[in-house]
Every structure is written in C-alpha cells, then in structure tokens.
N, C-alpha and C positions, 0 to 999 in steps of 0.2 A: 035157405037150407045150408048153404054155405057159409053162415053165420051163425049157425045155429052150433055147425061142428066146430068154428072155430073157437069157441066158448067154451066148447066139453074140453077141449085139449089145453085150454090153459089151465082149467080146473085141476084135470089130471096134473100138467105138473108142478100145480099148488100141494097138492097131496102127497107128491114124489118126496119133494123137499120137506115137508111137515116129517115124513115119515123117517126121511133120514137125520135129519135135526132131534126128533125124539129118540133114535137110536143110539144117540152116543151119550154114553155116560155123562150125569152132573160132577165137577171137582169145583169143591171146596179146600179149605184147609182143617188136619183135626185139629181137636182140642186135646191139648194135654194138660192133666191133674196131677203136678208131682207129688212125689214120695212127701211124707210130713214126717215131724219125730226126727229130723237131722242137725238140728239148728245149737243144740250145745250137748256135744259128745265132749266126755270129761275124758284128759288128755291120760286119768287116770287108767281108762281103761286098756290103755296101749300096754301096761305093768299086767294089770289082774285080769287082761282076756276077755273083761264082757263085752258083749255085745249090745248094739243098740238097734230096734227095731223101729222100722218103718212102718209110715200109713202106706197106702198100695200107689202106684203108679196105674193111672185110666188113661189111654188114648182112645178117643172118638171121634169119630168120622162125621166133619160138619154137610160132608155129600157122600152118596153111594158108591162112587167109584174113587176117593181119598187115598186109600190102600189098596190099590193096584189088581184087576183081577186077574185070571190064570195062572194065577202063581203057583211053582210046584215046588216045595220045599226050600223055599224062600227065609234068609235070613236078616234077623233085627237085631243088630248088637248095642250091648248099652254100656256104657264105661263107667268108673269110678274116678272120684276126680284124685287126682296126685295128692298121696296123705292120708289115703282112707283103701280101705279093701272090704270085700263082703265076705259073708261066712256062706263057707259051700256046703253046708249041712245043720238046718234041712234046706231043702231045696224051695223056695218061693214059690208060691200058686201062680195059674196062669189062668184065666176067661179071656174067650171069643168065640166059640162056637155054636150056632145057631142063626149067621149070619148069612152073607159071603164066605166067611172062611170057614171052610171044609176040613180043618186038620191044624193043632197047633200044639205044640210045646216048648218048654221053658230048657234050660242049659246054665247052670251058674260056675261061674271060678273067681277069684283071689279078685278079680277088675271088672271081670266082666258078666254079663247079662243078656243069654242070645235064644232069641225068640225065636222059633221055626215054625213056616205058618204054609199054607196052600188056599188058594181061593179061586170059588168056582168061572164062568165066565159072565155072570148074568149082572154082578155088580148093580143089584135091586133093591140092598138094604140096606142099612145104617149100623155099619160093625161098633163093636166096644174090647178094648183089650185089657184088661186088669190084669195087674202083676205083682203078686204079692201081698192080696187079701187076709191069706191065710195056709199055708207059712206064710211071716212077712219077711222081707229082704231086711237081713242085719247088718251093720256092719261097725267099722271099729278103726280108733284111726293106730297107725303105722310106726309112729312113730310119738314119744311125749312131748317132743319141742325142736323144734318150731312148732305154733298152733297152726294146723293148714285148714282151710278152708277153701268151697271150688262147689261144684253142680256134677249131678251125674248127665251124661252126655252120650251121643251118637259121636262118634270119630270119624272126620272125613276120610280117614283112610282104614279100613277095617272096621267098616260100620255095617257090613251086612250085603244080604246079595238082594235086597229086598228093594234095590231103588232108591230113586226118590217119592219120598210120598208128602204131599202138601199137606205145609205146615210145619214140619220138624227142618229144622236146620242143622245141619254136622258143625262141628267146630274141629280144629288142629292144637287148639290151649289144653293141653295140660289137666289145667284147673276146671274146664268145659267154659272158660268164657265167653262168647259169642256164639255159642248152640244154645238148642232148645233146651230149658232147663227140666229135666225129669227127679230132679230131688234136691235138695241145699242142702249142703252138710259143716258143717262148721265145728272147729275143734275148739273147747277152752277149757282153763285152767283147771286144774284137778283142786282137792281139799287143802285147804292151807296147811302146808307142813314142818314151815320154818318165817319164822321175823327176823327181817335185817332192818340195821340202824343204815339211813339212807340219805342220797342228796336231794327228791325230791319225791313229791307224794306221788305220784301217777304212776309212778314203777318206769322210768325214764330215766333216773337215776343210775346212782351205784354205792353200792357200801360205800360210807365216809369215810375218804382215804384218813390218812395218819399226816398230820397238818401243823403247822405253824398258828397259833390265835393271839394276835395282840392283844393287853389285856386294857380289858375295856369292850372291847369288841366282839359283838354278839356271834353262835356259829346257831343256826338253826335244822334241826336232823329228823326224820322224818321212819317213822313204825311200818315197814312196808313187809305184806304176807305175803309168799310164794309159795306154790307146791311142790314136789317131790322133784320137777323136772325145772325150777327154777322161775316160772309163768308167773307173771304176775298176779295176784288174787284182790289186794286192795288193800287202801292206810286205814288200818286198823290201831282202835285203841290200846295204849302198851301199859304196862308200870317200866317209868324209868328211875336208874339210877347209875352215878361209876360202878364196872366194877372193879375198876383198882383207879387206884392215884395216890400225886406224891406232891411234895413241895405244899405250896400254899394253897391250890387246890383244893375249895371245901365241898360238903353236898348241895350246900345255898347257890354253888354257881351255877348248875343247871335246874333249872323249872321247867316241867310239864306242860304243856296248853290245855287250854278246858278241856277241850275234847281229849285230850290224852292220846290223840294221834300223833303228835310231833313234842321236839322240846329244846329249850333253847339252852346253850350254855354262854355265859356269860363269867372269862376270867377275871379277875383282880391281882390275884397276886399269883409269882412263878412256881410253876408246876406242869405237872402231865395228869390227863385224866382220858379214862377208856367211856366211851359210852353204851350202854344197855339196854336195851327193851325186850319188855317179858311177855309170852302172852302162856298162857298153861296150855301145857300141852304141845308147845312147839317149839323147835331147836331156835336156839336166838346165836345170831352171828354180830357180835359189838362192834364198832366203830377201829378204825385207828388207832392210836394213839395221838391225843389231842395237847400240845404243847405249848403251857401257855408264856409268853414271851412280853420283855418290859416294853412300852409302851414308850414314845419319844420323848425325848429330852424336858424335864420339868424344873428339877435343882441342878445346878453345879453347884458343892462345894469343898473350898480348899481344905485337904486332908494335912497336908505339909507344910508351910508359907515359909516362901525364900525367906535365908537367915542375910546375917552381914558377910560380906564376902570381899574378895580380892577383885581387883578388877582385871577382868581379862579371865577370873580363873573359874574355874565349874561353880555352881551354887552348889549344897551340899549342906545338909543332905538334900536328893534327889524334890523336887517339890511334884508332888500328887496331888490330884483333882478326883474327884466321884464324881460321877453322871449317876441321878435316880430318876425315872419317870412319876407322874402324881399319884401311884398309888407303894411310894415307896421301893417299886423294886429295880437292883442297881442295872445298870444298862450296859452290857458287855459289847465287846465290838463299835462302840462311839468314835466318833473323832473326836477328836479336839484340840484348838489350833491356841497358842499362848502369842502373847506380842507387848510389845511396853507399851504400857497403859502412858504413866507421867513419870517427867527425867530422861537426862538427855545419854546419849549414847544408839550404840546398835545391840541388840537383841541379836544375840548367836545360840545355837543351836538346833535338835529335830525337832521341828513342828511340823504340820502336828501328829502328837502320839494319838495312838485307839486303846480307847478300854478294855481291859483283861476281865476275867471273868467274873472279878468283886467287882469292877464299874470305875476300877482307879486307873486312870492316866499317869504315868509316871513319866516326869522330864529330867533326865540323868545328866544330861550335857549343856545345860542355860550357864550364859555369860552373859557380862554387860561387861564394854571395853572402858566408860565414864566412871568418873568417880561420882559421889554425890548420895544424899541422904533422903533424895525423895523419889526413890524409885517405886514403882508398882506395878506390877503384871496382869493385865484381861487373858481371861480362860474364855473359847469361846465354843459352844457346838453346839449348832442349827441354830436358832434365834436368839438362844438362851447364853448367857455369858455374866462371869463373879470375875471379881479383883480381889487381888491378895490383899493382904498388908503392905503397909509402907516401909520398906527394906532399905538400906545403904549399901553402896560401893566402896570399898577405901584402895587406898593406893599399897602397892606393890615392895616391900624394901628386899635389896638384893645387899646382904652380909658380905664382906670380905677380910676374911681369917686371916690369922698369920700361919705363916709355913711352917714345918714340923719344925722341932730344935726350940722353939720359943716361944712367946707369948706376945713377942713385937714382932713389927716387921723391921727389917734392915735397910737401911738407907744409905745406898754407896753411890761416887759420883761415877758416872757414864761418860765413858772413853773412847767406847766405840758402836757398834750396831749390833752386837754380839746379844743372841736370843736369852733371857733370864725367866723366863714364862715358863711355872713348874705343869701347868694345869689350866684346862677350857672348862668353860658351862656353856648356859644355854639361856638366851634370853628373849623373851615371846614379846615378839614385835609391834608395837602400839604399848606395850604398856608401862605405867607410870611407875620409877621406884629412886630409893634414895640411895646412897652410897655412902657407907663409913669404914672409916680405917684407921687402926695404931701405929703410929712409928715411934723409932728411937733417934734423934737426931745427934751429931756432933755438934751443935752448934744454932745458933736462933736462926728460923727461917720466919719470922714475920715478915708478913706481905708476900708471901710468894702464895702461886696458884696452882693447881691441879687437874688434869684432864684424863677422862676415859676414853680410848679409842678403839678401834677396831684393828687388830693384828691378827697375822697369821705365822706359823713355822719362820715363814721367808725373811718375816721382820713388817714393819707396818705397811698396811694393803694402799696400792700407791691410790691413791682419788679414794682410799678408806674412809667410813662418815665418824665424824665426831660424835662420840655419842651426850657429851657434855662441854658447855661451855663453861668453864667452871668458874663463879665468880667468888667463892668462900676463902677470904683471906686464914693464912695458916695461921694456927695459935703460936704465942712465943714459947720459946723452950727454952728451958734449962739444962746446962750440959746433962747428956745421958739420962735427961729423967722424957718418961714414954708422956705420951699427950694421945687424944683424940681428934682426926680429924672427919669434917664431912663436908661432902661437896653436893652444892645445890644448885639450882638452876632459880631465876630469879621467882619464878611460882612456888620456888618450895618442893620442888619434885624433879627428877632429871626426866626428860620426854628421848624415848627408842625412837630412832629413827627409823619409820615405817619402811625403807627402801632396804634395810637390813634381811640376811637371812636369817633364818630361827637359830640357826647355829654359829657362834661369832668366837675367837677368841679376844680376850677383855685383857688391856695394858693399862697399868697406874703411870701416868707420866706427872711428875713434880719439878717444875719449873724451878731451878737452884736460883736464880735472881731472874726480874721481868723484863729484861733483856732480851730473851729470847722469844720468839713467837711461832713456831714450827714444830711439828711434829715428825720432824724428819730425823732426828735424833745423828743427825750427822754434826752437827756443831760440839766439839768435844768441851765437858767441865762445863755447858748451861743446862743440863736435866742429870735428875738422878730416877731411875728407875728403879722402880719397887720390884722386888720378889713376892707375887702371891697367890696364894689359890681363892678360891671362892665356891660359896654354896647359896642357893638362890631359895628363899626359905622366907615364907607370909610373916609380917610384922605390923598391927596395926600404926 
C-alpha cells in the first residue's frame, strides 16, 4: 500500500513539471522581410523631389511569444540610414491584428518609423507585422553627392520602448551597419549631364590638367559622363576633336579609339592643342591646354663658324650653334658646352651657353691664347655633339706712333733718368705681338739693339720684366734720312711676360753702342730714349 502511494506522488509531480514547462511561452527569433525597391535611387531625385517607393517591411514571429506579451503601448522605431529621409505623407500601412497583438499603429517623420502596438498576455499565436503594403514607405536621398548608401535600422539608443524582441539587432552606425536590415537603400548617379575629357576611364580620374607633351610622346584621354552633381555615370562613347590649337599642332595628332571612348594624342611638331569630346546633348568640359614641346637633342648644327682671329682676343662674330630634336623642332632651354676639339692652346670663355628660344647657342667671349691654323671647336649637348670648321689663330702686332709735331720719332742722347714717356697702353698678358718703329737718326747706328721694358712715373720698375730681348740689328742710316726699325725675338714674335699686369707702361730703350748692357739708364751718353705713344690695334 505504501508502495502504491508512493507512485501516485511521483506521478503527481511528473505532471507538476509538465505543466509548468508547457506554461511558459516558446522564443524563437522573427523573420524579417526587408523593404525592396531601395537599391538605386537616382541621386537626381534629391533636385526634382521624387520619391521612391518601397516593397513592405514583414516581421514574423518564428515562435509565439518573439514579440513580447503584455505589452501596453509599446514602441518600435525604425531609422533611415544617413543620406536618405522618408516622405511623411501619406502615411505607410501597418498589419498585425488578429494575433497576440491587440492594438497597433504606424507614426512616420523625415528618419524615422514608430510602431505602436499592445499585446495581450496569452502569447498563443504566430504574429505578422507588415508595414507599408499599401501606402508604401517612400523615400529620397538628401542630399546629390556624396552617393550614400546604408540599411534602414532599429537604433540602439531610441529604438523604442518595445524591448528586446528575438532576432532584431539595434545597431549605433549611422548607416545601420551591424543591425537588422529592414530595407537597403542605395544612392546612384543620376542621367548623364555633362562629358569631361579625363585621366582615366572609371571616373577616378580628373579633367586632364594643362601639361607639357614631348613630341613624339603619346597623352592618352578618356570620354568620362557625370551627372548634374558631378557622380560618375560611365566612359562613354565621344566624337573627339581640338578645339582650338596653334603651332604645328594638326587634327592627325589626335586619333580616337575604336570604341570612341578614349583618344590618344600624339605630337610632332610645336604647338598647343585643347582636347574635346562631344556627346549631344551634354555639356562637354575640354582638356587643359596640351603643350607640345621639342623632343631631346637630335642635330647640332653650326649656325656661325669661328672666323680667323687675334690670339688672345674674342672670336667675332659671336659663333652660334642650333639644337633641333628629330622631328625638326629647335630646342630652347639646351645646354651646350664648346671645348677645343684639335690645336694647341686654352679655350677661354662661357661654357657652356643654353638655348634661346630659336634653339641657338651663342658664344660671345671664346679665345684661344695659341697661334696656329688648325684649330677646331666640338659643340657638345647630351650625347649629340658637331665640330666647326677649321679656323686659325694669328698673332697680335702692337703699332707705335710717333708723337704729335711729326712723322718720326726723335732720337736724343740720355743724360740722365729724367721721365720722357708722353703716354700708357694696355697689353693683355700671354699674348704674342711685334713691335715697329720710325726714327730720325743723327748719325749710323748699325749694330746697335733695342729693348722694350716695363716702366712706370718713377722711372724703370726696379726687378721690372723685360719684355723683349731684342736681337734685330739696326738698319744703317743716312744722315737725317728716317728708316724703319723692328724688334723681334728669335721666333719672330715678341712673348708678354705672363707675370706682367694687364696695365704696363711701355719704354723704347736703343742702346747708342753695345757697350752697355743695363736697363738702369743711369750710365750717361750709352742709351738714347725714344719719345712715344702707342696704340695697340690687330695686324695680321
């Protein structure tokens, strides 16, 4: 018996537990059906105010108790994502009654979406919420550009007083990323309203600035449609052409591509050219200004070729070089560096000159300190480099005049130290020249010699350089009749003493017999000194 009862009583509370285990509501998660119809709103409409309508928004209850019961005026809010708004008239439909829920309506504004619902406590059925069957929820994006796109979404914070209900997720983005998606909405480009000439086809680009183009060298440019708000649309087929240019710039430099999407321009010769593509109907914004520039160094050649010249002194005229690249056009801005090719000496001067804006080098200041007839010059810039002509050097003759009053010079004998120097030149250091002069003698001086030296006010500069050893024996003379003399140096040329300064005063000393051997002019009645001036003046 006591067996019997203790049987009934575990029975009993097998049934206890059964019965409270079936009391408590089933939770599943719903199913949500977002909105459809969101997926490409023209960015146009943000301009012309339409709106774009939605399929409906269904949430269902995958168990009976999902959506929370005893609810008494219970709110669902639903957001719009950043970049979009809905229209609050008309007001979107709402279903759910017949369920659980006892009482429901809709609330719309500018973002948001707020369900008001009541539900009884028996949580026995399988609710359905539809929202926007009929009115549908429209909406419109905010703004033409940026394209924004994002999910309509529950907000973890002002999401509603309605709970948590299994299965929806709140998110805090914005855009609704990491919530439950109740609708995708996405913005893109509106009707093509303008073609710009571009730097690449995806619309990643930019208008082709205003550029430099070696000629030779291809620029390739790109037919890119945008709309109203500047959104990319896509490389669309153009007719191209310049529309302005100058120079050598012709219409054969730029060619279309098959497709007529892009086109390439290819200069030759200098110029500017604007680029174009047309499509009808839509504002077309051109290129830069496209510059077409010469191409590296191809020809040098000599526009001037050094003449015969003085040694020591400028060439003259100036000798010029052109720079052309290979399709003829001259090259401004070049360098170009000159150096003696063959024959001996030093190359003086600026090297090296840049090309002006014809493509010529001009070299205004070239010397060569040697004498000699086989001179020649290399031009050289970047790999490319010409040689002149073969030019000569010659030597230097410095003249000395007689002094006002006559036609001779005056030959008196020398008594004492006393300055007779009417007049200084100038004689440029290193270089070669001869020396000639007239007198009048009293009397023959054959065999006598002559020296040019270096003096100053004071009288001769004491350690002063010789500037000639002179070995030219004098011609004989006849009383009072004038003669020629010229003093040489054993080469045939008198050599400046390189240790000289530029500015020297110049004394004719004439030894009266070879007695004497000093320049010190203190021996009285062995030198007569000349009175003279001189002018220093090119003589082959």
């Amino acid at each position: 018996m006591k067996r019997f009862i203790r049987l009934i009583g575990i029975g009993l509370v097998v049934l206890t537990l059964v019965s409270l285990i079936t009391a408590v509501p089933a939770r599943a998660d719903v199913t949500v059906t977002p909105a459809s119809g969101g997926t490409a709103i023209s960015a146009d409409n943000f301009v012309s105010g339409t709106w774009t309508s939605l399929g409906p928004i269904i949430i269902t209850e995958g168990a009976n108790a999902d959506i929370p019961e005893k609810l008494l005026s219970a709110t669902l809010v639903l957001k719009a994502p950043s970049g979009f708004e809905f229209n609050t008239a008309p007001v979107p439909s709402i279903t759910g009654l017949g369920g659980d829920i006892d009482v429901i309506s809709i609330v719309i504004s500018s973002t948001t979406i707020t369900v008001t619902l009541s539900t009884d406590s028996s949580a026995n059925k399988i609710d359905t919420i539809t929202i926007g069957a009929a009115p549908a929820i429209q909406v419109r994006p905010t703004a033409g550009t940026p394209l924004a796109s994002g999910q309509i979404y529950r907000p973890t914070t002002g999401g509603g007083t309605a709970g948590a209900i299994a299965g929806i997720t709140t998110t805090a983005n914005p855009d609704g990323s990491g919530g439950t998606n109740f609708g995708t909405l996405t913005e893109v480009a509106g009707a093509a309203a303008k073609v710009k000439v571009e730097t690449a086809a995806n619309g990643s680009g930019t208008v082709v600035p205003a550029q430099n183009l070696t000629a030779g060298s291809p620029l390739t440019v790109y037919s890119v449609t945008r709309d109203q708000f500047d959104n990319y649309v896509g490389n669309t087929a153009a007719s191209w052409s310049f529309s302005t240019k100058t120079g050598g710039v012709a219409d054969g430099d730029l060619v279309a591509a098959g497709d007529s999407k892009s086109a390439t321009m290819t200069g030759a010769l200098i110029g500017t050219g604007v680029i174009h593509a047309a499509i009808g109907g839509l504002t077309s914004t051109d290129s830069g200004t496209i510059t077409v520039v010469a191409a590296g160094v191809n020809t040098l050649t000599v526009v001037q070729q050094p003449t015969t010249t003085d040694a020591g002194a400028v060439i003259a005229p100036p000798v010029t070089v052109k720079a052309v690249d290979q399709f003829g056009n001259v090259i401004a801005g070049q360098s170009v560096a000159a150096s003696l090719q063959t024959g001996t000496g030093t190359l003086s001067g600026t090297t090296p000159q840049v090309t002006n804006a014809s493509g010529i080098a001009t070299f205004d200041d070239l010397s060569i300190n040697e004498v000699g007839g086989d001179k020649v010059l290399r031009f050289t810039a970047d790999i490319k480099f010409i040689d002149s002509d073969t030019f000569t050097i010659i030597s230097v003759s410095i003249t000395i005049t007689p002094p006002t009053g006559g036609t001779d010079l005056v030959l008196a004998p020398e008594t004492s130290n006393q300055s007779l120097i009417t007049s200084t030149g100038s004689v440029t250091s290193g270089v070669n020249f001869d020396v000639t002069a007239k007198d009048k003698m009293a009397d023959d001086k054959s065999g006598n010699a002559g020296k040019l030296i270096e003096y100053d006010a004071g009288g001769i500069v004491a350690g002063g350089k010789v500037l000639t050893n002179a070995v030219t024996v004098w011609s004989s003379h006849t009383n009072k009749v004038a003669s020629e003399i010229t003093l040489t140096a054993s080469d045939q040329s008198v050599i400046v003493n390189a240790a000289l300064a530029t500015d020297v005063d110049l004394l004719l000393i004439v030894e009266q017999d070879t007695a004497a051997g000093d320049e010190s002019l203190t021996e009285s009645g062995h030198y007569y000194k000349i009175v003279i001036t001189f002018t220093a003046s090119e003589h082959t």
